[in-house]
Structure formats: C-alpha cells, structure tokens
C-alpha positions, -999 to +999 in steps of 0.1 A: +108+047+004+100+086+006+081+099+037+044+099+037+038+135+029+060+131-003+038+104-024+059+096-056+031+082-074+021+116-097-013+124-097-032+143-115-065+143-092-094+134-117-127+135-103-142+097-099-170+110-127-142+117-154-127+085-148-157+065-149-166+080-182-132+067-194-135+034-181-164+033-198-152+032-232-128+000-220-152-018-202-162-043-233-131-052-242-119-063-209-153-081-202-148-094-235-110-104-230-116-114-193-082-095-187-079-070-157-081-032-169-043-024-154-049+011-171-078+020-153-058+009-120-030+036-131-058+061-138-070+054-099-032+057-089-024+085-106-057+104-092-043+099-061-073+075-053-045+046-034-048+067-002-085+073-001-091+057+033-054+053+044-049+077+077-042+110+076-010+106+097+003+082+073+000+103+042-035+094+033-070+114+030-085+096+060-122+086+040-143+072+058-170+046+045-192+072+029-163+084+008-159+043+000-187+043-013-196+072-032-162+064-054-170+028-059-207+031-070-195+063-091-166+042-105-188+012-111-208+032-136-179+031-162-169-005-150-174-024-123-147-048-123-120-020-118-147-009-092-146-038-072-103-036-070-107-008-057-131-009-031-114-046-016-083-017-012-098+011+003-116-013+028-084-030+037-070+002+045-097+013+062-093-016+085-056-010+091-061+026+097-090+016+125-068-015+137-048-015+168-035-052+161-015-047+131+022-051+139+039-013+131+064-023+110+038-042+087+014-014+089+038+012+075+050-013+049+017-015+036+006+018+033+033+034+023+039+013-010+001+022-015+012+057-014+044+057-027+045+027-051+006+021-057+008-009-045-029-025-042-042-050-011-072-074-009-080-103+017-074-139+006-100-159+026-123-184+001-110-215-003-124-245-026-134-268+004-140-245+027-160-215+005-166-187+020-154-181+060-188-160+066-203-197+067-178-207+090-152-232+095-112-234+098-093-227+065-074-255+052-045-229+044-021-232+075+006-218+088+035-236+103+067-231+123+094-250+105+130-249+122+122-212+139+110-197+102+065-195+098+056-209+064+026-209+047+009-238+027-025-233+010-049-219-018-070-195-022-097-189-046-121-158-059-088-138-054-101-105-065-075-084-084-050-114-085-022-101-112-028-065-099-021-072-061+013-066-044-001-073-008-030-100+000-041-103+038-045-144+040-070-161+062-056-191+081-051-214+107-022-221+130-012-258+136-015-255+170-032-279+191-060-255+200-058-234+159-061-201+166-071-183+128-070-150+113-050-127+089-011-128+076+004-107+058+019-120+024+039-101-003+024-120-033+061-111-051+075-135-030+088-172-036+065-198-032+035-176-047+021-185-079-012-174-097-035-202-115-057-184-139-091-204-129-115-169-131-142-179-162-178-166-147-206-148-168-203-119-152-174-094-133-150-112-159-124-089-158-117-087-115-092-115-128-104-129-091-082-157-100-066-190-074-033-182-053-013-210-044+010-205-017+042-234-013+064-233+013+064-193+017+083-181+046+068-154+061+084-125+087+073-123+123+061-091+114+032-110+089+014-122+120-013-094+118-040-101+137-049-143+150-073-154+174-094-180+185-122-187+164-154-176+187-135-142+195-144-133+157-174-135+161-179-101+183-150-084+164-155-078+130-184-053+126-166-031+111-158-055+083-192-065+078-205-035+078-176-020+052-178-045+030-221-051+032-225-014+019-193-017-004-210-041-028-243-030-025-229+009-039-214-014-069-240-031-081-266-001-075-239+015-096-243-011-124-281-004-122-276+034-127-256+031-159-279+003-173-310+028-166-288+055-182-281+035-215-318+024-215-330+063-217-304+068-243-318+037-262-353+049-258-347+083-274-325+072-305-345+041-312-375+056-340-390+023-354-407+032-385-440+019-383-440+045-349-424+075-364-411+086-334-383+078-303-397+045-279-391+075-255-429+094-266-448+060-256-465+058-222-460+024-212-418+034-214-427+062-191-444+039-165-413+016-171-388+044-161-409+054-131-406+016-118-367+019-119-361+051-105-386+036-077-358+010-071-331+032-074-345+064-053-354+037-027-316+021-030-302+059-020-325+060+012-310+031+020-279+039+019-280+074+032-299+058+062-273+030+064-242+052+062-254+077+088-261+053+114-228+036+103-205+070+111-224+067+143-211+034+150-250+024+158-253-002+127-255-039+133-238-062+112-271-082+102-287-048+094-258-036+067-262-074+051-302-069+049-290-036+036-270-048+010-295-081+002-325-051-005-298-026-026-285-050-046-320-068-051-335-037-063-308-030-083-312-063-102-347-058-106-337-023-123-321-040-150-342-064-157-371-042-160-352-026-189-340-061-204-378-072-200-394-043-220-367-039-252-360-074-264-334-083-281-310-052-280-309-057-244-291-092-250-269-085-278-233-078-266-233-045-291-249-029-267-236-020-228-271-036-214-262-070-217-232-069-197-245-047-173-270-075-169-248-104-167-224-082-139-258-072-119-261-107-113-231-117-098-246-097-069-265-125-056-235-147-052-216-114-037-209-124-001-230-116+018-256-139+000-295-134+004-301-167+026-272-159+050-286-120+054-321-129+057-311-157+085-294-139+105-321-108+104-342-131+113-328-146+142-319-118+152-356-105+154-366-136+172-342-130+196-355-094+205-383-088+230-416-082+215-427-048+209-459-038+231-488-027+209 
C-alpha cells in the first residue's frame, strides 16, 4: 500500500451532477437486470468520491454529514441503487473517522484500501430471525474462540452492496456467559465467506443487498472493533442514528426530484390531439406541480434544519428518525401525485416514472420504519414536562 497522500485510484473529479446524469442512462437496465451497476462504482472511485468522509489525516476530504448527503440525494437522481452503496460507505467511514474504539491497525487497513484500492464497506447487521437490530435482540451470528483463533458463524441478510464490498462491519454476539455484541471486522475475500444471491424486491433491485454466510471464518485480534454490553448501546450510537436517519431520507427525496423532473418533461412533450397543445398549458397540471414542489420545498427545510442542528451536535436520535419518516413520506407522496394524475405512462416500464415509483417505496421499509419513528417521538414527548401555556 502507498501512503495516504498518494491515492492510486486515478481520478478524474466529476461533479456528483455529471455522474448522476450518467447513471441515469443505466439505471433501467440494472433495475431491469437486478445486477449491481459496478461501472457507476468505478465512476464514484475514479471521482475520487471513496474518501468523501474518510479523515483528513488519513488521506480523505473529511465531509461531514452535510456533504453525505448532498452527494447521495444528488447521486440518487440518476440511480438510487448506486446511491445507496455509496452512502452505507461514506457513513461507515464517517464513523471510523469519529470512533476512538477502532483497533489502529484495522482502522488504517480500512481506509487506506478505500483510498488506495477503492475498496467499499457496509455494516452486516439484519439477520432472518432476528430482522433488524433497531428492534432489538442478540444476533444469532456469533463469535467464538476456538483453540486461541476467534471464528465467526452466521448470516446475514439485506447485505447492501454484497458482490461490490471488500470490507463488511458484522453485528454479533460473543459466546460468553454474559454476550457482550457489537461490530467485527471481516474481509469478505476471505475463506469461509460466500454470497447467496436471495435479493428479488420490487423496488432498489439493483443494491444486490444480497445474504452473507459466514462458516468457520477466522478472524484477527485486530477484527474486534468495537463490543459491548447490550444496554451500553443504547446511549452510544447517536451518531449512527442520526447519519444514517438523514442518509436515506436525502435518497429517496432524491428519487422524488427526478420523478417530478421526468413528470414536467412528460407534461410538455405530451400534445394529445383532441387538446392541441402540451398537458403542461392545462391548469389543473399547474395546481398538481404546486402540490409537489410543496412536498419537496418542505423536505429541504427539513433537512437544512436537521443538518444544522446535527453539525451542532444538538439533534436527538428520535428527532432525525421523525425526520426521515416526514422526508421520505413526502417524498412518496410526490410521486404519486404524478402517477395519480397521468395514467398509464406513469406505470409502463418505458418510462423512468414507474421505477422511480416502485424505488420510492422501499422507503417505508428503509430502517428506520414509520411505527418505530413515530413510537419513540412519542414517548419521548410523554416523557418531557409539560409546556406552561
């Protein structure tokens, strides 16, 4: 490996606009072929995009969450499949870059194959029993100390970027007598790590989130990132939460943007003859317009107001999920407006609105889900003193 300053990845800096335009023009075809767009990955790579939020003083730009987001909602107007690979990256190295847990030699492994290599990371935490770990429970995936060597046993499913990954960050549990759980480190090149190609949803069909299953891998000391006991997580991952509430809800709000953008193009082109002239001229598409850049304009307050207090490190957890429950419900909402009011164009797959549709959707499954944001704002609420009026 080259030193951090030295990145032999070539890049030729392309603005996250240009590339979404190019992505673009793939984005059917991989929804179509469920197939992960590996050359809009070496487009990211070779605009240097890897190193977006690794630290400067490892060779990185040092972004921030507001720099997250502006490149995955931009980049989730051409597709947001690619989108999505990218942001589970930038927030893992966001993490690592804020972490003082991560064991040195692990840390610089990590980043500098991102730099050097472009080597992409997500976490590995749902599991088919256990679902989601923001519902709780302990992971069925365990590691084990087997004549002085770790090995980990398990699977794990809704593996976002799957084929594309070198590094996954694994949620387990120890088989000690009191499990302590957390992250370990696994080079998803190594024996005992095989891919089953189980991703066939509606929508995001080409995140190729498929299932690891991990046999007997041995794992370094060094792999031991960051374990704890289950109720000291609790108080300790804001800045997860919070990176990963406002994450998703730029993506879909992206989605939303390039369905509204089609839907204007549409209106002008489409003439029907007994009219004479563009859908666009008629009043009732003018109202419709105003309703979705309503949703949209109010989606950017949001999110300006959620990323300020954010850099201020004043945002709860429970107020970036209600966040990201009102962004990405508005943003549904946009596109169905547009899918309610044109008819059949908007379902036929030769047009870009019926996929936009079907990946809006998968927002409402998007950890974290509607019911588990609205519950917790609500307790939280309860739990407040009342406000004197």
């Amino acid at each position: 490996m080259g030193s951090p300053s030295t990145p032999a990845v070539p890049t030729t800096r392309q603005t996250p606009d240009a590339l979404a335009a190019r992505f673009a023009t793939r984005a059917a075809a991989h929804d179509r072929s469920g197939e992960i767009a590996t050359e809009n990955l070496d487009e990211c790579r070779a605009a240097g995009l890897l190193g977006l939020t690794i630290a400067r003083a490892d060779g990185g730009q040092g972004g921030g969450l507001r720099q997250v987001t502006d490149v995955v909602g931009t980049l989730a107007t051409g597709d947001p499949t690619t989108a999505l690979i990218m942001a589970m990256h930038f927030l893992q190295h966001m993490l690592i870059a804020q972490s003082d847990r991560w064991p040195e030699a692990a840390r610089r492994q990590v980043t500098e194959t991102a730099l050097h290599d472009g080597a992409l990371i997500n976490a590995l935490r749902v599991e088919p029993e256990l679902g989601t770990p923001s519902r709780g429970g302990l992971p069925a995936t365990r590691i084990t100390s087997d004549a002085g060597k770790v090995v980990l046993n398990g699977r794990k499913i809704y593996s976002t970027g799957s084929t594309a990954l070198r590094w996954g960050t694994v949620w387990v549990a120890t088989d000690e007598a009191q499990p302590r759980v957390g992250q370990v480190l696994v080079d998803l090149h190594a024996p005992g790590v095989r891919i089953e190609r189980s991703w066939h949803q509606m929508g995001m069909r080409a995140t190729g989130s498929h299932t690891f299953v991990f046999e007997n891998v041995e794992l370094p000391e060094t792999a031991l990132v960051d374990l704890r006991l289950p109720e000291q997580w609790q108080s300790n991952d804001g800045a997860l939460v919070t990176g990963h509430a406002l994450a998703i809800a730029a993506l879909y709000d992206g989605v939303a943007r390039a369905a509204r953008d089609w839907l204007i193009s549409f209106l002008h082109a489409r003439v029907p003859t007994a009219l004479g002239r563009p859908l666009a001229t008629l009043p009732r598409f003018h109202t419709l317009l105003g309703q979705i850049d309503a949703l949209l304009m109010t989606n950017r307050s949001i999110m300006d107001a959620a990323l300020d207090r954010a850099e201020n490190g004043t945002y709860p957890g429970t107020e970036a999920n209600l966040a990201k429950y009102v962004v990405t419900e508005n943003a549904i909402k946009a596109v169905e407006l547009g899918v309610a009011a044109i008819g059949n164009p908007a379902l036929s797959e030769d047009n870009p609105l019926e996929r936009h549709f079907r990946n809006v959707l998968c927002a409402r499954i998007h950890s974290p889900q509607g019911d588990v944001a609205l519950a917790a704002a609500g307790r939280a609420a309860l739990t407040e003193p009342p406000q004197r009026s």
